[in-house]
N, C-alpha and C positions, 0 to 999 in steps of 0.2 A: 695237724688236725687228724682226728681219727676218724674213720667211715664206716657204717654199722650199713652190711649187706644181709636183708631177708626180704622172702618172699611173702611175707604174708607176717599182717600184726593184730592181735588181738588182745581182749579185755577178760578172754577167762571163758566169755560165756558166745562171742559173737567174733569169727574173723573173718578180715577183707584183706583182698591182693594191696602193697605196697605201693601200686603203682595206682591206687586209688588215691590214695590220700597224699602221696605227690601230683598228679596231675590231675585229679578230681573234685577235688575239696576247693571250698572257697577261700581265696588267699587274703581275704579284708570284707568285712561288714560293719554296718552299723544300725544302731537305731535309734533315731533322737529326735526331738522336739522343734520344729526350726522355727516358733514364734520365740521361744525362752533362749534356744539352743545349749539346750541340756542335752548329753549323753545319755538313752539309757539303757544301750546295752552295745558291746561293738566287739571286733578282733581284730586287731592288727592297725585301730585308727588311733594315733596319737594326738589330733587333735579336731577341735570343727573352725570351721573360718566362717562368717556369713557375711558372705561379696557384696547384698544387696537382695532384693525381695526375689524371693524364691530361687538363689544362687548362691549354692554355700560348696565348701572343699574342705571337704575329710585328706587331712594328710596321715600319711601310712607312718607306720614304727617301720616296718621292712618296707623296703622298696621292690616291687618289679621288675624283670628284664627290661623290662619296654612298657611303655605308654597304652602297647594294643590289648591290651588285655578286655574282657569282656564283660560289660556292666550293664548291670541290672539293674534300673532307680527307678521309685514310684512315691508316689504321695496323693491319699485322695482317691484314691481308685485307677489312677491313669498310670499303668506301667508303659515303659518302652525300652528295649535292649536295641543298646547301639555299640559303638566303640567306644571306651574312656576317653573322655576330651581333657582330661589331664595329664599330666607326667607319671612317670614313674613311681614317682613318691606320693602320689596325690590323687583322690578322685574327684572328677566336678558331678554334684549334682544340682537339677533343676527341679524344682515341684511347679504346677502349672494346676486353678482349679478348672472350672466345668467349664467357664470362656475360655480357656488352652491360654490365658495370660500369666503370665508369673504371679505366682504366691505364695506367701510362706506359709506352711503346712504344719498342722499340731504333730503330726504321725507322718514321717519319715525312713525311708530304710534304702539301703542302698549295699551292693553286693557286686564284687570282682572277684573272674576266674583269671589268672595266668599263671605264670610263673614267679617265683619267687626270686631275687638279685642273690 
């Protein structure tokens, strides 16, 4: 394998340090529908699972170092960042409407920072 060392990548008109978008950027999102559970837009997710009402798992094309990585899921207006309660390969998200009960949500999105395996 060959390794491509710089400090700095840009688009021609705008650059950022390398160590942005290794360690800064978001390493998996999505955005999908979880009454139909249609995709409709995402990076790094290969698929949707829906576990049951308002509990579905985005499994990753790349996998994580680790499970701890940092996620960000919301639906409905209620965000909350916690730890990924999934694996490596995997995110869990929850939607929850205004009772804070499970529900599955039209407008879904969901976002992990860590590292990349």
């Amino acid at each position: 394998m060959s390794t491509l060392e710089v400090s700095n990548i840009s688009d021609g008109t705008t650059s950022v340090p390398a160590g942005y978008v290794l360690n800064g950027s978001a390493k998996a999102w999505t955005r999908f529908n979880g009454v139909t559970l249609v995709t409709l837009a995402s990076l790094n997710v290969s698929s949707l699972v829906d576990n049951g009402t308002g509990n579905y798992t985005a499994n990753l094309a790349a996998s994580l170092t680790s499970s701890e990585g940092m996620h960000l899921r919301g639906s409905n207006g209620y965000h909350k960042l916690d730890n990924a309660t999934g694996t490596a390969s995997e995110m869990r998200i929850g939607t929850y409407g205004s009772s804070h009960s499970a529900e599955d949500a039209g407008r879904c999105y969901s976002l992990v920072m860590g590292d990349l395996a």
